[in-house]
N, CA, C and O atoms as a GROMACS GRO file, in nm:
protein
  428
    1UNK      N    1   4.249   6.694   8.978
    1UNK     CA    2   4.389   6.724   9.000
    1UNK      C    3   4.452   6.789   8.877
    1UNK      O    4   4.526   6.887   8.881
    2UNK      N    5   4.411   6.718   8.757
    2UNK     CA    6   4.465   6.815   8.636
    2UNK      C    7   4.429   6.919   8.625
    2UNK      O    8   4.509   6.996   8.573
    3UNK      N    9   4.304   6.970   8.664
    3UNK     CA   10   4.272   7.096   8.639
    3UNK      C   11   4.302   7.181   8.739
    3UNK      O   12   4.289   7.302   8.720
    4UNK      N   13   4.334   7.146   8.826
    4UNK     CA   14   4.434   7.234   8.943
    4UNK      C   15   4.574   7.242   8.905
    4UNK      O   16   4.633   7.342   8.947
    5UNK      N   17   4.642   7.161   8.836
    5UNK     CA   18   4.761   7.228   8.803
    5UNK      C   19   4.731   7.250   8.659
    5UNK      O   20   4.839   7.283   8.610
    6UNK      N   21   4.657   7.249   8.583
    6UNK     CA   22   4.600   7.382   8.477
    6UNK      C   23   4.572   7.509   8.502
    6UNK      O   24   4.597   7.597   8.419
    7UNK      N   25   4.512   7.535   8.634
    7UNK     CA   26   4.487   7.631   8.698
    7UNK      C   27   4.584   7.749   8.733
    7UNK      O   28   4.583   7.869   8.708
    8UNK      N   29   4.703   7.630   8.830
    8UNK     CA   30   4.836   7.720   8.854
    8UNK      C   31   4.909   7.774   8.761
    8UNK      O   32   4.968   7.881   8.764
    9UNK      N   33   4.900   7.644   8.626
    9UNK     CA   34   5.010   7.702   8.528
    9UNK      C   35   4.961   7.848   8.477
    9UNK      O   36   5.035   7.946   8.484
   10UNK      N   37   4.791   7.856   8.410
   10UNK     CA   38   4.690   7.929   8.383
   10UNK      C   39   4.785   8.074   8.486
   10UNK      O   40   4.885   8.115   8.428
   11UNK      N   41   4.764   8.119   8.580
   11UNK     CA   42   4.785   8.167   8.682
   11UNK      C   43   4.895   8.231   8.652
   11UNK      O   44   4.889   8.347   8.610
   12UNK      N   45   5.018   8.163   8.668
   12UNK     CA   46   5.176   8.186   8.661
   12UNK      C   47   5.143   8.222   8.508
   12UNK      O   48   5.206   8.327   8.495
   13UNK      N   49   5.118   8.211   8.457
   13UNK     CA   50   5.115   8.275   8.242
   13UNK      C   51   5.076   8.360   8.250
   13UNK      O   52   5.146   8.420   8.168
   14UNK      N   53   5.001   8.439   8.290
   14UNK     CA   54   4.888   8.519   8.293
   14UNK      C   55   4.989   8.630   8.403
   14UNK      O   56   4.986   8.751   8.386
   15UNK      N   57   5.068   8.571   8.506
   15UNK     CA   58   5.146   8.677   8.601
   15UNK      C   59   5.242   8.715   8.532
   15UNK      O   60   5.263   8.836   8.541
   16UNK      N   61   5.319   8.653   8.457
   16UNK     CA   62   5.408   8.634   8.366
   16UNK      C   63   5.417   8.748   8.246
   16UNK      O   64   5.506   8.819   8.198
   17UNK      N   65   5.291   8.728   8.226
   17UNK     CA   66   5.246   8.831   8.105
   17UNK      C   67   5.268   8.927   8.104
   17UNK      O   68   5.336   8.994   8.026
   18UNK      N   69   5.185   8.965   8.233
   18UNK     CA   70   5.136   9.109   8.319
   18UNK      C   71   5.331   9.192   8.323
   18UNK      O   72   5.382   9.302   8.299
   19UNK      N   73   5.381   9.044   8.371
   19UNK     CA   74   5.520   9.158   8.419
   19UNK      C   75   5.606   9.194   8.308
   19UNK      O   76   5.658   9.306   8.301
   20UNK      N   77   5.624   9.091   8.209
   20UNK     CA   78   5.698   9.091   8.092
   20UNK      C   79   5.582   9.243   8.016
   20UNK      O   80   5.657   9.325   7.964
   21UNK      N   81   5.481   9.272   8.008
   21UNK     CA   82   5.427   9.388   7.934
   21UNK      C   83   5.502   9.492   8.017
   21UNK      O   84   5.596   9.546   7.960
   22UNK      N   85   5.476   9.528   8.136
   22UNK     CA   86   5.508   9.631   8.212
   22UNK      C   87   5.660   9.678   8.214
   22UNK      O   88   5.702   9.794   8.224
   23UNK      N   89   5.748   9.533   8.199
   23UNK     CA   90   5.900   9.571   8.168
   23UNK      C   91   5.920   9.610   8.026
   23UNK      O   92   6.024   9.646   7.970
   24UNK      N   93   5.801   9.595   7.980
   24UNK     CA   94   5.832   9.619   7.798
   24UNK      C   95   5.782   9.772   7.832
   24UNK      O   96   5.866   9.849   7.787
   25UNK      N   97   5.678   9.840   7.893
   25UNK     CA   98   5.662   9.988   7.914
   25UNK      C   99   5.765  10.030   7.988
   25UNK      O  100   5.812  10.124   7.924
   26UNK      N  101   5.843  10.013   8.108
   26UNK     CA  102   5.972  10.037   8.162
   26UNK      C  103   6.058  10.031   8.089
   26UNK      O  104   6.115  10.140   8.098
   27UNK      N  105   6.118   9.960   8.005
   27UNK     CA  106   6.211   9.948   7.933
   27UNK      C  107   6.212  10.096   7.819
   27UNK      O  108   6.312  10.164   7.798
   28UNK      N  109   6.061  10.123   7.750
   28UNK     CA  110   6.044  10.240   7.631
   28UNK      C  111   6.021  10.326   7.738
   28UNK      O  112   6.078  10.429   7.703
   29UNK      N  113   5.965  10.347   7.860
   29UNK     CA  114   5.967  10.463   7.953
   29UNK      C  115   6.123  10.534   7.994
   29UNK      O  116   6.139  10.655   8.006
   30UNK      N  117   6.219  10.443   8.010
   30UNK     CA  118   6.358  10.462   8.020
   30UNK      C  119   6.421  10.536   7.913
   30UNK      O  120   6.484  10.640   7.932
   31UNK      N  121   6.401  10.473   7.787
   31UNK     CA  122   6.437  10.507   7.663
   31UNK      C  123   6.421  10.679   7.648
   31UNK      O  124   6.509  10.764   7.656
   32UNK      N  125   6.298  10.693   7.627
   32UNK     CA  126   6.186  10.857   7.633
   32UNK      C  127   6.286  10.900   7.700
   32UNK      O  128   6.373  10.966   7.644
   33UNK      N  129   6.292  10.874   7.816
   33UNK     CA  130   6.367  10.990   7.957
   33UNK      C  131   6.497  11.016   7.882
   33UNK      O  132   6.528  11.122   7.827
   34UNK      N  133   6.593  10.867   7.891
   34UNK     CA  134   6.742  10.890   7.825
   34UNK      C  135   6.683  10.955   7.697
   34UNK      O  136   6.621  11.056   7.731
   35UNK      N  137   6.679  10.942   7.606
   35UNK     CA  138   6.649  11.012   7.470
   35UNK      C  139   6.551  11.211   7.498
   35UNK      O  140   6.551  11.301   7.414
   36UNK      N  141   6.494  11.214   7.618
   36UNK     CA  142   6.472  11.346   7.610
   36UNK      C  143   6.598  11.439   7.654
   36UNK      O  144   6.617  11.554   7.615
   37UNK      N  145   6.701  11.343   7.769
   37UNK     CA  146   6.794  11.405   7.852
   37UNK      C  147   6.882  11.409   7.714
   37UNK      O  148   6.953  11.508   7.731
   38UNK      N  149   6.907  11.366   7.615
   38UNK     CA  150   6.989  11.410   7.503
   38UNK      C  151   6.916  11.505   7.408
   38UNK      O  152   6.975  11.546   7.308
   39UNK      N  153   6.780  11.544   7.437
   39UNK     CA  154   6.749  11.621   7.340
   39UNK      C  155   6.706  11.526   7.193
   39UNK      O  156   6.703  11.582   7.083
   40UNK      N  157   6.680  11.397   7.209
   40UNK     CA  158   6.661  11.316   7.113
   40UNK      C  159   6.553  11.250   7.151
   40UNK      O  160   6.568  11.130   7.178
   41UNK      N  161   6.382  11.325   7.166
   41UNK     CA  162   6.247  11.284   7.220
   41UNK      C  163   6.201  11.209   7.103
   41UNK      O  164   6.124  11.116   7.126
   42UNK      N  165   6.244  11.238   6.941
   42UNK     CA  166   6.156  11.153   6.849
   42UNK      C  167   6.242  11.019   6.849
   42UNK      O  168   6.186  10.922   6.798
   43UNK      N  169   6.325  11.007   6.883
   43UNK     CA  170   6.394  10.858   6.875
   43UNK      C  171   6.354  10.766   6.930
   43UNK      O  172   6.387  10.653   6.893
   44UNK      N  173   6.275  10.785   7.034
   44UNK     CA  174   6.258  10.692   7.141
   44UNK      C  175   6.182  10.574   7.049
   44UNK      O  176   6.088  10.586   6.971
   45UNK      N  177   6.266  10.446   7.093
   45UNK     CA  178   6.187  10.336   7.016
   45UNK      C  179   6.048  10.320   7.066
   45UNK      O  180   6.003  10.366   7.171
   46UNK      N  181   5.985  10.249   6.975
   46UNK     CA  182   5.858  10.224   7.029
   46UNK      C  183   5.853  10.086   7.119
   46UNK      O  184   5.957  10.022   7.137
   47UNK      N  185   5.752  10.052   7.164
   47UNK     CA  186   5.738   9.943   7.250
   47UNK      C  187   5.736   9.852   7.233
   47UNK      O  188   5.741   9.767   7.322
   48UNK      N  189   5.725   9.818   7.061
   48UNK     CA  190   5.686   9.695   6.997
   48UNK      C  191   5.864   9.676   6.965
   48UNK      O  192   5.896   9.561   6.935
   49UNK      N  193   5.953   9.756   6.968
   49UNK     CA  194   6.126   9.768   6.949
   49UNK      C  195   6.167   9.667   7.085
   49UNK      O  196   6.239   9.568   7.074
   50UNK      N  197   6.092   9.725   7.242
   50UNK     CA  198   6.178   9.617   7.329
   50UNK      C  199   6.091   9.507   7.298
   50UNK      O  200   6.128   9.397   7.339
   51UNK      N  201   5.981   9.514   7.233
   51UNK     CA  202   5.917   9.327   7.242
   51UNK      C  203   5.972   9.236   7.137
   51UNK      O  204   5.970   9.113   7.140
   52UNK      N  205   6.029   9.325   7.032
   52UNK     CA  206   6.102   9.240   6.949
   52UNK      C  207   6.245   9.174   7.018
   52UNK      O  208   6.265   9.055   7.042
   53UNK      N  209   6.353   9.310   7.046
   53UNK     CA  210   6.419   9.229   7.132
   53UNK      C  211   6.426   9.107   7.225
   53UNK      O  212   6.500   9.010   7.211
   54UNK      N  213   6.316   9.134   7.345
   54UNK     CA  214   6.260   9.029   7.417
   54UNK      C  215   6.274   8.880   7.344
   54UNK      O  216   6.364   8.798   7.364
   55UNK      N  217   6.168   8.869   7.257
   55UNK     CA  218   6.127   8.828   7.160
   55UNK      C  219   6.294   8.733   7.107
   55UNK      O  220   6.314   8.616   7.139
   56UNK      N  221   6.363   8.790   7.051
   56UNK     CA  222   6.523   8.770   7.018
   56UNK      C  223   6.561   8.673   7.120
   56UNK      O  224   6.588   8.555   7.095
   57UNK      N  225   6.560   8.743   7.269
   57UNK     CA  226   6.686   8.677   7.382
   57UNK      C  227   6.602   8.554   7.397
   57UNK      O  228   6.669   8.451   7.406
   58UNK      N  229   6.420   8.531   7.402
   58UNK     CA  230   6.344   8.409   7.406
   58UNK      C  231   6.399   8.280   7.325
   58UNK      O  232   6.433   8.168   7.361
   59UNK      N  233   6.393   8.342   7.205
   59UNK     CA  234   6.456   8.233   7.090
   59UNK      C  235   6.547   8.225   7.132
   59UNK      O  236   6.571   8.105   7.148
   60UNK      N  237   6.619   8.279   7.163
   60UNK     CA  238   6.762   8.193   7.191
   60UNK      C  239   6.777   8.128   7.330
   60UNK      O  240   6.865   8.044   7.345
   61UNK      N  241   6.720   8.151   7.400
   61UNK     CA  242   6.662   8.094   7.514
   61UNK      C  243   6.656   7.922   7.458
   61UNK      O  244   6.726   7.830   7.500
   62UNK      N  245   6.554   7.916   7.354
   62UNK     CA  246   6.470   7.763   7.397
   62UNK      C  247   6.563   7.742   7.321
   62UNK      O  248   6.612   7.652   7.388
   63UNK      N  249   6.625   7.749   7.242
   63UNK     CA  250   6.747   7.652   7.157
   63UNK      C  251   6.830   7.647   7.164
   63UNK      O  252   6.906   7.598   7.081
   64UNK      N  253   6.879   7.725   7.334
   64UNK     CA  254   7.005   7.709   7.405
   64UNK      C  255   7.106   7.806   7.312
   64UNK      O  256   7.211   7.743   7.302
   65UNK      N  257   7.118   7.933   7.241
   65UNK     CA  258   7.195   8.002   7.142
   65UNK      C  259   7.245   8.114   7.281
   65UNK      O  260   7.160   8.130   7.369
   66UNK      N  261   7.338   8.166   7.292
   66UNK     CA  262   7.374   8.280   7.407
   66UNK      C  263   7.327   8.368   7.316
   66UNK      O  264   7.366   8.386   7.201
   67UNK      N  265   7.226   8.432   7.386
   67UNK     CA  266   7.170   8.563   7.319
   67UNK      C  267   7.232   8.724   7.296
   67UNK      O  268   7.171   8.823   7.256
   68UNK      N  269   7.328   8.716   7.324
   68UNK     CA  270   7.410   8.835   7.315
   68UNK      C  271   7.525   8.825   7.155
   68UNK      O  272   7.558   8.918   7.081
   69UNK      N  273   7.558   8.694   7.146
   69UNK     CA  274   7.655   8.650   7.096
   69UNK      C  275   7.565   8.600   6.975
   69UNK      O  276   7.585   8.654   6.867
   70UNK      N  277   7.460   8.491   6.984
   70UNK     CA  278   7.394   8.418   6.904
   70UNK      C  279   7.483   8.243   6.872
   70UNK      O  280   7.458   8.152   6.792
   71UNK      N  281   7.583   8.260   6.974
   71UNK     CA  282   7.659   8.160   6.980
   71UNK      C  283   7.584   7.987   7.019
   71UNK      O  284   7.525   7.967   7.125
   72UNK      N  285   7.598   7.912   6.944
   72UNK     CA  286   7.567   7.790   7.009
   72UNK      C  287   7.435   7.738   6.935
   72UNK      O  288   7.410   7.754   6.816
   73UNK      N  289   7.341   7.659   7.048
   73UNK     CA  290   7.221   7.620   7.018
   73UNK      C  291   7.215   7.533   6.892
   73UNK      O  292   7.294   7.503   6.803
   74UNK      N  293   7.070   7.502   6.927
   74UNK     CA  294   7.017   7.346   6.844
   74UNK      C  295   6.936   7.420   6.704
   74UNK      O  296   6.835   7.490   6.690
   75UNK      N  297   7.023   7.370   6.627
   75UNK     CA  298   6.893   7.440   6.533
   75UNK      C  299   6.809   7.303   6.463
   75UNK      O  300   6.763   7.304   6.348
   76UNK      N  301   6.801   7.202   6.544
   76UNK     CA  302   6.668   7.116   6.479
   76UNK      C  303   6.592   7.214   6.575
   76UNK      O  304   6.540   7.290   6.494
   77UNK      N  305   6.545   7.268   6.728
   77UNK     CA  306   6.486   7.303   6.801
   77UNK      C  307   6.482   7.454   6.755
   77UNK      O  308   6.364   7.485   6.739
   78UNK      N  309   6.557   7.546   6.732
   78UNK     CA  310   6.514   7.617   6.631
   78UNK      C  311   6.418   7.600   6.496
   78UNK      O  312   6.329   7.678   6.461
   79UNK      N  313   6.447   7.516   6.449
   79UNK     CA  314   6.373   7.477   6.292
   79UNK      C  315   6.240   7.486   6.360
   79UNK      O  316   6.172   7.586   6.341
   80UNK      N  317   6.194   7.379   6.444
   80UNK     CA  318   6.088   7.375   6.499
   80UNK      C  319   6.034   7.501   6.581
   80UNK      O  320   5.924   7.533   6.537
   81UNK      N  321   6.065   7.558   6.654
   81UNK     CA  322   6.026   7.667   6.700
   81UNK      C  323   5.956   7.784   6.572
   81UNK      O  324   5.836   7.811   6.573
   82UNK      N  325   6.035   7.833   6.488
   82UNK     CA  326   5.971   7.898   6.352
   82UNK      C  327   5.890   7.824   6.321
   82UNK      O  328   5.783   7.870   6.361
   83UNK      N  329   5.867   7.680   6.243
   83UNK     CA  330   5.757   7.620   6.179
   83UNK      C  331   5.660   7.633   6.313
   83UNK      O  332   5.542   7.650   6.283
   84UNK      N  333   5.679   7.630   6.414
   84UNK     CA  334   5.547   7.691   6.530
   84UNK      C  335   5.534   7.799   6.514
   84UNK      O  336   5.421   7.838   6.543
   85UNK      N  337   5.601   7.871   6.477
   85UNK     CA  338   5.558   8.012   6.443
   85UNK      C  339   5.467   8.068   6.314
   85UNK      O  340   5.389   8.162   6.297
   86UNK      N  341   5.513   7.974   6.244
   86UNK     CA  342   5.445   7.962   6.049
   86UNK      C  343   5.341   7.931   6.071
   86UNK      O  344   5.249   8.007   6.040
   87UNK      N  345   5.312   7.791   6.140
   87UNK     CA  346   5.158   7.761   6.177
   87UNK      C  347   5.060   7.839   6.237
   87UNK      O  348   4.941   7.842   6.207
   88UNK      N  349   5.130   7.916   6.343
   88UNK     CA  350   5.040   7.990   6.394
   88UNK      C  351   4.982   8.114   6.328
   88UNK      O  352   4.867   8.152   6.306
   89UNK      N  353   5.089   8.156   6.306
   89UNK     CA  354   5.096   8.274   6.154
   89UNK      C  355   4.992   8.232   6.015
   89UNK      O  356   4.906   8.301   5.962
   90UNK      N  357   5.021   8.142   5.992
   90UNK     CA  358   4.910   8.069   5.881
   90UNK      C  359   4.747   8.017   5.940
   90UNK      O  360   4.645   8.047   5.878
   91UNK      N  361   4.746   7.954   6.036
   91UNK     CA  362   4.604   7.936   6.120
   91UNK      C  363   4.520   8.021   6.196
   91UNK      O  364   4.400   7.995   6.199
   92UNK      N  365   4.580   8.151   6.278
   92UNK     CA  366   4.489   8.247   6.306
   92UNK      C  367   4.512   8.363   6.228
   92UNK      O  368   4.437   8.454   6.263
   93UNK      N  369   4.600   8.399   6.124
   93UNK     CA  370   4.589   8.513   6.059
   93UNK      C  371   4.635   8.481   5.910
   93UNK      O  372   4.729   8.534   5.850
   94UNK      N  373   4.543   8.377   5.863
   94UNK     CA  374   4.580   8.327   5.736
   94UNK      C  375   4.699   8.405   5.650
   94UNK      O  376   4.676   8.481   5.556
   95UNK      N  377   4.815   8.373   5.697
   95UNK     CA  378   4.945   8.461   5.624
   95UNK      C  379   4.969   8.329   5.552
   95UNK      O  380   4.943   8.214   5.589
   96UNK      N  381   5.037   8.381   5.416
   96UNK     CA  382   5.037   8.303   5.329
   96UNK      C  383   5.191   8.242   5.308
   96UNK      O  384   5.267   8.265   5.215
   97UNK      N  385   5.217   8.146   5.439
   97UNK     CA  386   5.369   8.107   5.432
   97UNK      C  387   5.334   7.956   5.402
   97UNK      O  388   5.231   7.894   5.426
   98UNK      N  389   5.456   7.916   5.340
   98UNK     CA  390   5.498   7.771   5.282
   98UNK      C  391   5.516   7.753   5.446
   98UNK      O  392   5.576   7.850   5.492
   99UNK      N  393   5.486   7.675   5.527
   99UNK     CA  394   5.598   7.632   5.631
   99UNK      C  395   5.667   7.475   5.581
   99UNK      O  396   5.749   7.431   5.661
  100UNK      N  397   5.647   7.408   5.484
  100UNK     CA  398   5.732   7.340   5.455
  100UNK      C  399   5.792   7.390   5.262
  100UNK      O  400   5.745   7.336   5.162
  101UNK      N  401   5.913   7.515   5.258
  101UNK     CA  402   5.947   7.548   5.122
  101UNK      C  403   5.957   7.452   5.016
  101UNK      O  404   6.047   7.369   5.032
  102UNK      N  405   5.904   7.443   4.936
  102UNK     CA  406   6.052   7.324   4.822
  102UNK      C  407   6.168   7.339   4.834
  102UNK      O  408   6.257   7.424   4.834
  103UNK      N  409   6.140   7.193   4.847
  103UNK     CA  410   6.363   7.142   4.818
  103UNK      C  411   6.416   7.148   4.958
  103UNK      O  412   6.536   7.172   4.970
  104UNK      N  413   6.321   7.122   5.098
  104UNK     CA  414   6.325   7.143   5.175
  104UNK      C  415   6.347   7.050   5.293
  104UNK      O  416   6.254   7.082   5.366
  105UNK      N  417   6.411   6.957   5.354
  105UNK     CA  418   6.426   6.848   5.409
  105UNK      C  419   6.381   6.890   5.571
  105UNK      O  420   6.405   6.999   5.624
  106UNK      N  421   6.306   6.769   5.635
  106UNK     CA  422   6.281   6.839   5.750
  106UNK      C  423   6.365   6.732   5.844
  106UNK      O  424   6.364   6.610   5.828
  107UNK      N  425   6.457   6.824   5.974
  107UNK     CA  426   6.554   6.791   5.996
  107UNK      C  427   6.534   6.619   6.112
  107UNK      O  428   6.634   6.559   6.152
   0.00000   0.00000   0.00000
């Protein structure tokens, strides 16, 4: 039974993926067009520009912040979200971050 709803979740992540990439090529495919219809073809951001965004409205997503505004949200659940990010950053691509700085209290 666990591995059937490992399966689904597996499944739904993986569909998830697929659509969030393709709106990240829709999104810089849009861009190109508007930016050629002005005569402005080298501007067009690159693709890794809407995944950062993305990327932005997510975080503010899990720590409840209104992503337009940056209004609100938890920043113990923030704090934590980055130090998941440091770790991961430090464990598969040995980057050389403190995730706990000096002089640093963890919340």
């Amino acid at each position: 039974m666990d591995r059937d709803i490992a399966t689904v979740i597996e499944r739904a992540d993986k569909t998830l993926a697929e659509a969030i990439f393709a709106a990240l090529q829709d999104a810089r495919d849009q861009a190109a067009l508007g930016m050629a219809a002005i005569g402005h073809e080298e501007a067009t951001p690159a693709l890794e520009f809407f995944a950062a965004v993305v990327h932005q409205r997510m975080y503010c997503l899990m720590f409840g912040a209104d992503s337009d505004t940056f209004a609100g949200g938890n920043p113990d659940i923030a704090y934590y979200v980055i130090r998941n990010s440091q770790n991961i950053a430090r464990h598969y691509w040995s980057a050389e971050i403190d995730v706990y700085p000096a002089n640093f209290k963890v919340p």
